[in-house]
N, CA, C and O atoms as a GROMACS GRO file, in nm:
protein
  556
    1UNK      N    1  21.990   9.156  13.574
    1UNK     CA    2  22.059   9.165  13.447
    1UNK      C    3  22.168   9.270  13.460
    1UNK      O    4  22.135   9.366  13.531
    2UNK      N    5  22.293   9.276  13.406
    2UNK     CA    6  22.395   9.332  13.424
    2UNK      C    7  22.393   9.460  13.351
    2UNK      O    8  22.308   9.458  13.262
    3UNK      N    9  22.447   9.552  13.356
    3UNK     CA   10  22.460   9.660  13.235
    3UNK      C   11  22.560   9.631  13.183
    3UNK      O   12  22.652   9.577  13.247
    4UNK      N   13  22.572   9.675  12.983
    4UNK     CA   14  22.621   9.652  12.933
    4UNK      C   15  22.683   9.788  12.905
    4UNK      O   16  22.630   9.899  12.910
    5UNK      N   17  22.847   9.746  12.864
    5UNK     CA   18  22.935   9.867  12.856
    5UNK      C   19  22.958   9.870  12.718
    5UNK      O   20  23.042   9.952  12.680
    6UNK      N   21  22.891   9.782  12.610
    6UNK     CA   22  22.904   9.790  12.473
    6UNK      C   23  22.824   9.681  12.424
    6UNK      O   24  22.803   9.579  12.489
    7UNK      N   25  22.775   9.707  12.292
    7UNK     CA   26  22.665   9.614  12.241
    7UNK      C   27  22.701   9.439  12.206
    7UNK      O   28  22.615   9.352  12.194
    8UNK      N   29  22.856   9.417  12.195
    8UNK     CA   30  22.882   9.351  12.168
    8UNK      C   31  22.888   9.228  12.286
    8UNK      O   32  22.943   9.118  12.278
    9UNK      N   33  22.830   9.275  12.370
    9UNK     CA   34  22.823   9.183  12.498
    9UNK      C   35  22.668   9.144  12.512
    9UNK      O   36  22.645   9.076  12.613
   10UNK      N   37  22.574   9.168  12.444
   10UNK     CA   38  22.496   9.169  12.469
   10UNK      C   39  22.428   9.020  12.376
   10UNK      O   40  22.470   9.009  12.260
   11UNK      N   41  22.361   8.948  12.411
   11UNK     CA   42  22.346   8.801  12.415
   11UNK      C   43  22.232   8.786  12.262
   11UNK      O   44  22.247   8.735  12.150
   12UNK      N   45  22.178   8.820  12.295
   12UNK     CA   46  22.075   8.868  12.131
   12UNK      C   47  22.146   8.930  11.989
   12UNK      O   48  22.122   8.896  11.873
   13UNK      N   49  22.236   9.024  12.036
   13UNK     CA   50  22.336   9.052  11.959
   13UNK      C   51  22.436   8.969  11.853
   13UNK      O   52  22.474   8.967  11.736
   14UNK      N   53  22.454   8.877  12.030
   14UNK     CA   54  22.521   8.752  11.930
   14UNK      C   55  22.471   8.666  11.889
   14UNK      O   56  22.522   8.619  11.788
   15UNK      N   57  22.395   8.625  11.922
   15UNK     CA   58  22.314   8.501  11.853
   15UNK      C   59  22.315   8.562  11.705
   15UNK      O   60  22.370   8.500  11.615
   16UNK      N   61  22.241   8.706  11.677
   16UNK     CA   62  22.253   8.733  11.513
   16UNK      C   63  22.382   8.715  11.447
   16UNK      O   64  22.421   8.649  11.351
   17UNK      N   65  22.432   8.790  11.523
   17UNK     CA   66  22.563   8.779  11.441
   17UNK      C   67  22.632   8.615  11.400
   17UNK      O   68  22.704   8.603  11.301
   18UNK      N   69  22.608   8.530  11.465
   18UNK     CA   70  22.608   8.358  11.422
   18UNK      C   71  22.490   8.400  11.317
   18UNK      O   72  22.532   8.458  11.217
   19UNK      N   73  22.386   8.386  11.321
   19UNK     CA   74  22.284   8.389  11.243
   19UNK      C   75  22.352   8.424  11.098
   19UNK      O   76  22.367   8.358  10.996
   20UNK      N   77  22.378   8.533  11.131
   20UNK     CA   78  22.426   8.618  10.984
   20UNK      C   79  22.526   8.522  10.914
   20UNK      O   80  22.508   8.500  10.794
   21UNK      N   81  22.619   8.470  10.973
   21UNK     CA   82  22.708   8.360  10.925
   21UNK      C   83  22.640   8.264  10.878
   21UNK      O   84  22.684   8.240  10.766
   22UNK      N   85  22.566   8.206  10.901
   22UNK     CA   86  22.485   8.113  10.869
   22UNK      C   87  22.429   8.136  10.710
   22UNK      O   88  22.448   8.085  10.599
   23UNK      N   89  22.337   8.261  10.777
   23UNK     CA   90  22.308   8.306  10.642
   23UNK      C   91  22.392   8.373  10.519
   23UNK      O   92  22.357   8.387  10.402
   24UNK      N   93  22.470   8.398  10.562
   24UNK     CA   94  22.621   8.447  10.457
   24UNK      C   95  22.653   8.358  10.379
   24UNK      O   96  22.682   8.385  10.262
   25UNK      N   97  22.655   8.165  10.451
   25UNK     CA   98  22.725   8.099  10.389
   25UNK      C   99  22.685   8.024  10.300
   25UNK      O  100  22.761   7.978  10.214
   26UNK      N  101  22.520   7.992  10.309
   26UNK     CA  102  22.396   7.979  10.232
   26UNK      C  103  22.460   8.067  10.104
   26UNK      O  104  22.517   7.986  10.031
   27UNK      N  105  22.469   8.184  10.057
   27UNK     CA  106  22.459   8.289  10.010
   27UNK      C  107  22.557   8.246   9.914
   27UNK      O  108  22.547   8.193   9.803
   28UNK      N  109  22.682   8.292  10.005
   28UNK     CA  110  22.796   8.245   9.933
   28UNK      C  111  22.821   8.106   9.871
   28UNK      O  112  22.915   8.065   9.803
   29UNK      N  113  22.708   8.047   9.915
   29UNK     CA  114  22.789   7.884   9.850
   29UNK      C  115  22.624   7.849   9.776
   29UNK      O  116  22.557   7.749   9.799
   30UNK      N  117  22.583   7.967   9.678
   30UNK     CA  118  22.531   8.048   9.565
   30UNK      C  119  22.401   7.942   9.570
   30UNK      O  120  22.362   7.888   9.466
   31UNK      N  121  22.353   7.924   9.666
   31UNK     CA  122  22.231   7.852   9.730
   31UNK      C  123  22.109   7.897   9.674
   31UNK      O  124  22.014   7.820   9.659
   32UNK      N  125  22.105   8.031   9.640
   32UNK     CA  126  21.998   8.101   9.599
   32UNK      C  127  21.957   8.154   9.447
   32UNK      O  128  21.875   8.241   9.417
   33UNK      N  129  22.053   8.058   9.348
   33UNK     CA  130  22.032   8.030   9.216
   33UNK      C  131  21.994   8.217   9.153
   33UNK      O  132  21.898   8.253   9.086
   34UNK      N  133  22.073   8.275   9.190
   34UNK     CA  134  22.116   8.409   9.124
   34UNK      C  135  22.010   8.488   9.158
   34UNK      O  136  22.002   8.592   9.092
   35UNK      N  137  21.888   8.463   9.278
   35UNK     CA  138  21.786   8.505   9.302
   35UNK      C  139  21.813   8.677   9.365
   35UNK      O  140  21.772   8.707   9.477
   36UNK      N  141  21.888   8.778   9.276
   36UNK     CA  142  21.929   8.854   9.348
   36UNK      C  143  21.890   8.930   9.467
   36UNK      O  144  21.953   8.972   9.564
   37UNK      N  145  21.684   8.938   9.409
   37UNK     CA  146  21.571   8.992   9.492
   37UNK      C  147  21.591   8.964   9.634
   37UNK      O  148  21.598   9.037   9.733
   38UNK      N  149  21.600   8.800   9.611
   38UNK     CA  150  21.600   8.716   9.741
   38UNK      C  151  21.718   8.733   9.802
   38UNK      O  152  21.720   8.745   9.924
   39UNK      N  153  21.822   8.736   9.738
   39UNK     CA  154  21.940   8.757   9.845
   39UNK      C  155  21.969   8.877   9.942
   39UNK      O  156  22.016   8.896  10.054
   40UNK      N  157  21.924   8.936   9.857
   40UNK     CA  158  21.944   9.109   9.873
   40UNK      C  159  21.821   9.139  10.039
   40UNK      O  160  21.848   9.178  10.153
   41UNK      N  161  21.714   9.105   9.986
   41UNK     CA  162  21.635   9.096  10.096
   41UNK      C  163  21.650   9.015  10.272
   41UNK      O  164  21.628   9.042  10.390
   42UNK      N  165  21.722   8.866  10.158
   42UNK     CA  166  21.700   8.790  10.301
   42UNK      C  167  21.856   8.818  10.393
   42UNK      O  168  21.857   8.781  10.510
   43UNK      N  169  21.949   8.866  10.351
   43UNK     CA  170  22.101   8.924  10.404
   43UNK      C  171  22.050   9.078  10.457
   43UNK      O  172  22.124   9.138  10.535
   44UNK      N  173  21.956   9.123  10.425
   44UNK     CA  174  21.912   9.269  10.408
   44UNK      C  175  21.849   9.238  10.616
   44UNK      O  176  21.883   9.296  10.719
   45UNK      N  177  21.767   9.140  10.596
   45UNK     CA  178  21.680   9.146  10.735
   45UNK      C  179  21.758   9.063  10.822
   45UNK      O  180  21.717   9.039  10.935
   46UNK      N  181  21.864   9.018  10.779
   46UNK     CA  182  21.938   8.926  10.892
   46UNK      C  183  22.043   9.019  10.941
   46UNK      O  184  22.071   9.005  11.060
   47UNK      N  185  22.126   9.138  10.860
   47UNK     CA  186  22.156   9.215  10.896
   47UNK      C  187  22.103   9.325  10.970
   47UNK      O  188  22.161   9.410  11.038
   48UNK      N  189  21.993   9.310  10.946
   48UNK     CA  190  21.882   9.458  11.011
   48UNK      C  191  21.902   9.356  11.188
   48UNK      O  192  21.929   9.417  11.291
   49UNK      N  193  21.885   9.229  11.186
   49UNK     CA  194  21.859   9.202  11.332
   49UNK      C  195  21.996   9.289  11.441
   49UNK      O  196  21.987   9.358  11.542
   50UNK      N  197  22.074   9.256  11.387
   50UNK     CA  198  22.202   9.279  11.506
   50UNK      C  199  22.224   9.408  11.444
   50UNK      O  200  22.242   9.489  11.535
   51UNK      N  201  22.231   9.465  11.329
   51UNK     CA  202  22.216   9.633  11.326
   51UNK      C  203  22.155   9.696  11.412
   51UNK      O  204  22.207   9.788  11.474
   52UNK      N  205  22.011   9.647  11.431
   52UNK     CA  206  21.962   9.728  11.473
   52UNK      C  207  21.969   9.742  11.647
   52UNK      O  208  21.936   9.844  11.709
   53UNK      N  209  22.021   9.612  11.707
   53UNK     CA  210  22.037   9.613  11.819
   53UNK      C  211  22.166   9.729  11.875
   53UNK      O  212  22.165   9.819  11.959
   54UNK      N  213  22.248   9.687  11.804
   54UNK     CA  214  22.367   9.769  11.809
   54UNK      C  215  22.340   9.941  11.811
   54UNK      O  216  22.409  10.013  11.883
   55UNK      N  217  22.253   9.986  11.742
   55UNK     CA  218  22.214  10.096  11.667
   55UNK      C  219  22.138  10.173  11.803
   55UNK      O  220  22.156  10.284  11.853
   56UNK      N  221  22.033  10.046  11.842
   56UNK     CA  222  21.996  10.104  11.944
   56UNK      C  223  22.048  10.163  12.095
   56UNK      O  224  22.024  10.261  12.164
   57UNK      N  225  22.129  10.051  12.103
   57UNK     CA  226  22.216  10.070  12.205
   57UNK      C  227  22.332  10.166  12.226
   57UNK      O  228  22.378  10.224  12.324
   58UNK      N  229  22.355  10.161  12.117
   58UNK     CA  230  22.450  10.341  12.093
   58UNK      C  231  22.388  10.468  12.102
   58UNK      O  232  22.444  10.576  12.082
   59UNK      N  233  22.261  10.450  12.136
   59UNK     CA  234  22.218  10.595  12.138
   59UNK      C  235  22.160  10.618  12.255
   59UNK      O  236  22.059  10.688  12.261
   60UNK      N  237  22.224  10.557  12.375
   60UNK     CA  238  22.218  10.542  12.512
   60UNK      C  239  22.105  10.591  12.608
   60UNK      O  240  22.119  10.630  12.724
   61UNK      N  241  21.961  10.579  12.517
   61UNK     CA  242  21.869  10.598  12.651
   61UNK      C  243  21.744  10.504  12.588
   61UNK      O  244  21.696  10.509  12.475
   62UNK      N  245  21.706  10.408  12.712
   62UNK     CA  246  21.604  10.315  12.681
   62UNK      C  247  21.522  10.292  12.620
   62UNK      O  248  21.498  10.177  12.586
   63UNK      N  249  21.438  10.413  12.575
   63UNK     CA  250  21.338  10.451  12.508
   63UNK      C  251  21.364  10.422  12.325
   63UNK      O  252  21.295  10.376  12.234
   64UNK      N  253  21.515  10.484  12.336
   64UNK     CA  254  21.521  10.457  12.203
   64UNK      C  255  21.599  10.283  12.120
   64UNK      O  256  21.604  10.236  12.006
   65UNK      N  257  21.646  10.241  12.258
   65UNK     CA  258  21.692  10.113  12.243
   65UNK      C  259  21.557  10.067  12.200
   65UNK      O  260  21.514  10.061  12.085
   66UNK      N  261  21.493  10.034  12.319
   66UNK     CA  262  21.364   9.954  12.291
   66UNK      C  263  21.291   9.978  12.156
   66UNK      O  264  21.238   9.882  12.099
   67UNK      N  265  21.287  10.118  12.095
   67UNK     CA  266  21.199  10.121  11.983
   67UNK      C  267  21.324  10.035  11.868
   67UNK      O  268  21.251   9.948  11.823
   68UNK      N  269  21.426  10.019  11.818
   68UNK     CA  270  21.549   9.953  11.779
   68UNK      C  271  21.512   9.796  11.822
   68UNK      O  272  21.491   9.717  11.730
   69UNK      N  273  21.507   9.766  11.906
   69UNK     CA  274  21.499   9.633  11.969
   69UNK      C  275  21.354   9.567  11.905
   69UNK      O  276  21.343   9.445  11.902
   70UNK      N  277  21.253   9.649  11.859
   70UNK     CA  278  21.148   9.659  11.807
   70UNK      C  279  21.100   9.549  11.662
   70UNK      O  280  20.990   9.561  11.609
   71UNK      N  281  21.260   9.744  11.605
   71UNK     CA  282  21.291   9.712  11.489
   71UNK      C  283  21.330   9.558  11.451
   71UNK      O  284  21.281   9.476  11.374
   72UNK      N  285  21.433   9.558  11.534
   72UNK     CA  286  21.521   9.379  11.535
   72UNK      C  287  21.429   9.302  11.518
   72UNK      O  288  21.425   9.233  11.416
   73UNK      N  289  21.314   9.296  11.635
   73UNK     CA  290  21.260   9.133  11.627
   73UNK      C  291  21.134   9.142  11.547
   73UNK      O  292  21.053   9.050  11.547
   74UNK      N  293  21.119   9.257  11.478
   74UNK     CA  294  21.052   9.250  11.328
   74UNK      C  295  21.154   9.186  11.240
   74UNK      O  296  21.097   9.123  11.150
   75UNK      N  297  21.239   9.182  11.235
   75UNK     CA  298  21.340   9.144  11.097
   75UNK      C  299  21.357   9.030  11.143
   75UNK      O  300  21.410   8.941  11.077
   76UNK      N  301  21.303   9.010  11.297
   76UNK     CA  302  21.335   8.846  11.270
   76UNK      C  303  21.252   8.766  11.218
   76UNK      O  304  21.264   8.649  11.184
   77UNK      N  305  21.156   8.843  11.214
   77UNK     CA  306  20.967   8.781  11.174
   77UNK      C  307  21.032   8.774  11.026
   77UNK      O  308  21.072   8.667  10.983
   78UNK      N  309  21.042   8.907  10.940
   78UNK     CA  310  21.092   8.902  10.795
   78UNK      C  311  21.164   8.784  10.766
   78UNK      O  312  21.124   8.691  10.697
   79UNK      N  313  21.266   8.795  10.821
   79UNK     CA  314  21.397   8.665  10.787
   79UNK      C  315  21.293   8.551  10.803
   79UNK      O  316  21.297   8.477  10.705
   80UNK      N  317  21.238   8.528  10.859
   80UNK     CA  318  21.154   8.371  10.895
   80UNK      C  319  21.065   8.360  10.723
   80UNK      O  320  21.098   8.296  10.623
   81UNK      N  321  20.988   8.420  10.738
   81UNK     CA  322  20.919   8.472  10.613
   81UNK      C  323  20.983   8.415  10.484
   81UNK      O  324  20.934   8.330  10.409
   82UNK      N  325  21.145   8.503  10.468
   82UNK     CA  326  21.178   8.507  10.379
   82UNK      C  327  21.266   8.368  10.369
   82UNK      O  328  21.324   8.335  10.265
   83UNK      N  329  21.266   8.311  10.462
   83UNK     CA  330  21.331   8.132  10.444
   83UNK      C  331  21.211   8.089  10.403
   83UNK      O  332  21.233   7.993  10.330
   84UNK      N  333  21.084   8.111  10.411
   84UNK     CA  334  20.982   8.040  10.339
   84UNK      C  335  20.987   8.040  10.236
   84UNK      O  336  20.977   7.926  10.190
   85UNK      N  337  21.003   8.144  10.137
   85UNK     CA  338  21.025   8.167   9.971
   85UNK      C  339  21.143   8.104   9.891
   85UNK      O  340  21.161   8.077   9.772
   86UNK      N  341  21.251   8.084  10.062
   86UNK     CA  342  21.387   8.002  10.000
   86UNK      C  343  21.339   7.865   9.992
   86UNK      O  344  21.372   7.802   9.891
   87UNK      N  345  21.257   7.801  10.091
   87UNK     CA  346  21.188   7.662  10.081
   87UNK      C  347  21.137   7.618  10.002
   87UNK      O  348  21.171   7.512   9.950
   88UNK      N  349  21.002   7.712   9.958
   88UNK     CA  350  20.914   7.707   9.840
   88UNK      C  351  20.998   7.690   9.717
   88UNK      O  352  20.942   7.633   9.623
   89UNK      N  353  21.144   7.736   9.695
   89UNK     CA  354  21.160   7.732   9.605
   89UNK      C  355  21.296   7.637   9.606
   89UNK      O  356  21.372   7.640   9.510
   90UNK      N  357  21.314   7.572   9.694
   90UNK     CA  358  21.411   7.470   9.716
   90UNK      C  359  21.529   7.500   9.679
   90UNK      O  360  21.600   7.436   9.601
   91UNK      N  361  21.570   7.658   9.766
   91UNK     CA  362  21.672   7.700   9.824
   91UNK      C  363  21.770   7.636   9.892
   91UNK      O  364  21.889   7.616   9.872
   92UNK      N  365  21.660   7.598  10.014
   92UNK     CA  366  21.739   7.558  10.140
   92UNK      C  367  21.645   7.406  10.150
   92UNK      O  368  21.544   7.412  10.079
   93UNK      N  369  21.660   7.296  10.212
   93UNK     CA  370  21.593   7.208  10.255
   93UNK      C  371  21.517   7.207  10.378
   93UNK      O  372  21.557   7.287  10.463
   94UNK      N  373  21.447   7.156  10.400
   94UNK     CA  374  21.390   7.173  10.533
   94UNK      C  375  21.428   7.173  10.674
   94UNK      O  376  21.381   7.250  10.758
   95UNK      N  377  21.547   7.047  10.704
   95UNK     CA  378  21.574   7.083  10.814
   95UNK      C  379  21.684   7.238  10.833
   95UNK      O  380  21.696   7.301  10.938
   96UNK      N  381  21.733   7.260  10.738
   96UNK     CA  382  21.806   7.458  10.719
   96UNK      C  383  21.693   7.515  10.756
   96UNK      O  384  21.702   7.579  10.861
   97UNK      N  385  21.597   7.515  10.709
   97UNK     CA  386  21.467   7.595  10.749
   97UNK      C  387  21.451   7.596  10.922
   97UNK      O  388  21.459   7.675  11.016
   98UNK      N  389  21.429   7.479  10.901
   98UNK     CA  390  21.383   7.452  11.078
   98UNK      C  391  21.490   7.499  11.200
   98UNK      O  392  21.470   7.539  11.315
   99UNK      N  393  21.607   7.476  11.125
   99UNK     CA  394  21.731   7.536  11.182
   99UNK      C  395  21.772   7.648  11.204
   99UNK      O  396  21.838   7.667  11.307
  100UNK      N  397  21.743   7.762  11.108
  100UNK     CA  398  21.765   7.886  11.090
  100UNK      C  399  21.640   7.963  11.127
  100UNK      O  400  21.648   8.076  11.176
  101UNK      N  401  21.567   7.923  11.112
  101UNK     CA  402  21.378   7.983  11.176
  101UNK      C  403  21.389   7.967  11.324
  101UNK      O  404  21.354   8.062  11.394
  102UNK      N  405  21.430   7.864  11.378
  102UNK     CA  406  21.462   7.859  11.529
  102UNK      C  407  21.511   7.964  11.582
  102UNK      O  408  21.488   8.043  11.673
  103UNK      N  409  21.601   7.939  11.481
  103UNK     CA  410  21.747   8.060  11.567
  103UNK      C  411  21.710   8.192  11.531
  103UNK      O  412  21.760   8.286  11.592
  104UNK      N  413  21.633   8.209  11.447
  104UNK     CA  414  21.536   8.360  11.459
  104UNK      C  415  21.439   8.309  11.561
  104UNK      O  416  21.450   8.383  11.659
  105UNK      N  417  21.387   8.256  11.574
  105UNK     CA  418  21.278   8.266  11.706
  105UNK      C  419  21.340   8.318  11.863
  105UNK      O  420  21.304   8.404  11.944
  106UNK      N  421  21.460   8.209  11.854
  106UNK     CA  422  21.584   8.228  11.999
  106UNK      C  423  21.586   8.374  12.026
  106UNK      O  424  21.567   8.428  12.135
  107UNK      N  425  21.616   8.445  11.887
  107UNK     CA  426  21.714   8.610  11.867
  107UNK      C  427  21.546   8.622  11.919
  107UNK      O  428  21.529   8.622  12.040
  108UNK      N  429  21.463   8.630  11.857
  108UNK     CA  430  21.361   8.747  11.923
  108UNK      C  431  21.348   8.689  12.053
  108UNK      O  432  21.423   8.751  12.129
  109UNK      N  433  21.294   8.609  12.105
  109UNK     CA  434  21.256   8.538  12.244
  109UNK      C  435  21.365   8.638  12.333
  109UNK      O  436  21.332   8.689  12.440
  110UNK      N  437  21.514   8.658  12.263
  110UNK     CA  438  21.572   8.727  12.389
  110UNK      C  439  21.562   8.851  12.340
  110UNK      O  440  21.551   8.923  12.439
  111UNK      N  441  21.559   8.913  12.252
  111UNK     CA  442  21.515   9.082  12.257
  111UNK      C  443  21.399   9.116  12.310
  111UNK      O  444  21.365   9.231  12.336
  112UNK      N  445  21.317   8.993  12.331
  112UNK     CA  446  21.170   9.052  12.417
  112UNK      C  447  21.182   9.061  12.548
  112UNK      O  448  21.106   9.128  12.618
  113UNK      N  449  21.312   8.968  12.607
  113UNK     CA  450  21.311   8.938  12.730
  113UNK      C  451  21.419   9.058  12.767
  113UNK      O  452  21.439   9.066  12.888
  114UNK      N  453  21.485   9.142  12.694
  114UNK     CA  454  21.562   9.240  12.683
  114UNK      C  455  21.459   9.342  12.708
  114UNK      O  456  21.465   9.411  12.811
  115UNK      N  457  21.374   9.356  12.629
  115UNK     CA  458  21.262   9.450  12.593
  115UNK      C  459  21.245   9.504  12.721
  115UNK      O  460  21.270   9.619  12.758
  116UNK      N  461  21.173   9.355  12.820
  116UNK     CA  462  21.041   9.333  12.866
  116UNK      C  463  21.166   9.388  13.059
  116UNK      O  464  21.122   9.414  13.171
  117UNK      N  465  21.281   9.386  13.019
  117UNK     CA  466  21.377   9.432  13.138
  117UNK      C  467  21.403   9.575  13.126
  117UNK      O  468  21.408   9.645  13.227
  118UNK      N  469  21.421   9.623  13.010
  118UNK     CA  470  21.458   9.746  12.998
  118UNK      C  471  21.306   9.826  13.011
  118UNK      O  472  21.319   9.947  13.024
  119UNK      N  473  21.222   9.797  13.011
  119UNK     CA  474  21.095   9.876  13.012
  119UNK      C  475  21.026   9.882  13.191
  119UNK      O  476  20.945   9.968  13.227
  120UNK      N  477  21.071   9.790  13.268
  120UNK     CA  478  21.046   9.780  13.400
  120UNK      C  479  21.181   9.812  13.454
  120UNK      O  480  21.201   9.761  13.564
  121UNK      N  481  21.290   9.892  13.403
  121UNK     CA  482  21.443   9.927  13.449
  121UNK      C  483  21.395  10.112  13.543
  121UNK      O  484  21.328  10.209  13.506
  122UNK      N  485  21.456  10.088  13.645
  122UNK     CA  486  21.425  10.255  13.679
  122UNK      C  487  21.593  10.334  13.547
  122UNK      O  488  21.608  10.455  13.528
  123UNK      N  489  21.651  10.266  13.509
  123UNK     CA  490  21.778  10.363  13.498
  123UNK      C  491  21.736  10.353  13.330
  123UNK      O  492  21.720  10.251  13.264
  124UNK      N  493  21.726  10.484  13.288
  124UNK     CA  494  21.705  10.538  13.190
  124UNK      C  495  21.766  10.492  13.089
  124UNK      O  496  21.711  10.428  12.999
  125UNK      N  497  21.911  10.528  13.096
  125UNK     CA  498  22.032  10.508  13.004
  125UNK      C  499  22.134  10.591  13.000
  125UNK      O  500  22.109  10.708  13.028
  126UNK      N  501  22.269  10.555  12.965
  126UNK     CA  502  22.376  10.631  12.979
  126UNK      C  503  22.342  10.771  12.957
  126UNK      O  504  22.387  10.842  13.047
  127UNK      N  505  22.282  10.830  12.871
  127UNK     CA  506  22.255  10.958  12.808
  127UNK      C  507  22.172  11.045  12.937
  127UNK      O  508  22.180  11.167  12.951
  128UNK      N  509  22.117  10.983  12.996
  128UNK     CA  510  22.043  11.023  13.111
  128UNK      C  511  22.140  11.026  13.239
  128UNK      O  512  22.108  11.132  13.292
  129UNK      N  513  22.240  10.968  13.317
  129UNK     CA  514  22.337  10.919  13.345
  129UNK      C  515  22.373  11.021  13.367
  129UNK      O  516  22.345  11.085  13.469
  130UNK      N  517  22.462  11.065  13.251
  130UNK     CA  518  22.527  11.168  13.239
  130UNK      C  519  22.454  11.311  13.310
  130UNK      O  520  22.510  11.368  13.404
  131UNK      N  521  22.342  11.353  13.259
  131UNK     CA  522  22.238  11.433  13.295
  131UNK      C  523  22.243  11.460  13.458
  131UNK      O  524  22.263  11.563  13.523
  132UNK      N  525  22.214  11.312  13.500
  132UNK     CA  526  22.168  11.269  13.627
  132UNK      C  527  22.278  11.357  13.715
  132UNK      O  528  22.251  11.407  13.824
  133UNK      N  529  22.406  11.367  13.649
  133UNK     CA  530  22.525  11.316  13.768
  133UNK      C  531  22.543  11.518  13.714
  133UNK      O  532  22.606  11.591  13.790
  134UNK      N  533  22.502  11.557  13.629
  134UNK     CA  534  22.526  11.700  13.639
  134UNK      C  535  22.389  11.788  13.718
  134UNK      O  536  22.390  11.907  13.750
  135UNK      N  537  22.289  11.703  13.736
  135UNK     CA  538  22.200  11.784  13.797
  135UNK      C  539  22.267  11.749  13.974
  135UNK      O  540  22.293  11.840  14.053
  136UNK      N  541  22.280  11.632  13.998
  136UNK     CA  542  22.353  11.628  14.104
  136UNK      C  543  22.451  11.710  14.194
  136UNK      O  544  22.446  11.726  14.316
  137UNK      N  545  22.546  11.757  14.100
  137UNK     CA  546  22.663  11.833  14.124
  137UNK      C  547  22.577  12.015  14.158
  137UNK      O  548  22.616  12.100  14.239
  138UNK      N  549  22.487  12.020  14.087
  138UNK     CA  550  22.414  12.167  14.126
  138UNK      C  551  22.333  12.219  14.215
  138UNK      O  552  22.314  12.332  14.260
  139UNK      N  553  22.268  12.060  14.241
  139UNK     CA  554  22.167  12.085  14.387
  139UNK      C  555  22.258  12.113  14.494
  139UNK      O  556  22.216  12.134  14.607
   0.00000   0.00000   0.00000
């Protein structure tokens, strides 16, 4: 797996960010019958997915990505969840469901496989990096 020089390259990342469109346009094209609770919530955890990836990754050492990366593919569990309440209440139709629940399954499937690389990685993270290359210079 390559290192990434910014979050926006990063493949889980994007998949949300489609996601979020998806779910934006649901939103906007007032799908959710003024359900403000529901909107607020289900834009709330579709944004938390690629927030939080991003979030993690800016704070350049593995440990804290991964707990972030965590965060994400909990909100993808939420978002799934919360298309159920849009179903139940004939929000969205079923195949949107099946469509958009996927593509939260996809986003976590690759933050685990992100996870499951960065946790067997010897290289820490940029923040360490840095560290690395000044203890270097002193020995």
């Amino acid at each position: 797996m390559a290192t990434f020089e910014k979050f926006e390259q990063i493949i889980s990342w994007q998949e949300a960010r489609e996601l979020n469109k998806i779910v934006g346009k649901l939103i906007d094209d007032k799908r959710f019958e003024n359900n403000f609770r529901l909107i607020n919530q289900i834009e709330g955890s579709a944004g938390s997915i690629m927030d939080n990836i991003s979030e993690g990754f800016e704070r350049g050492g593995n440990r804290e990505f991964m707990q972030f990366l965590y965060i994400a593919k909990g909100s993808c569990g939420e978002l799934r969840s919360q298309l159920y309440r849009a179903l139940d209440r004939n929000y969205i139709i079923g195949e949107e469901f099946n469509s958009i629940s996927e593509h939260a399954m996809k986003i976590s499937s690759l933050i685990q496989k992100l996870i499951n690389y960065l946790e067997s990685s010897p290289f820490k993270g940029n923040k360490y990096k840095e560290r690395e290359k000044e203890s270097a210079k002193t020995s």
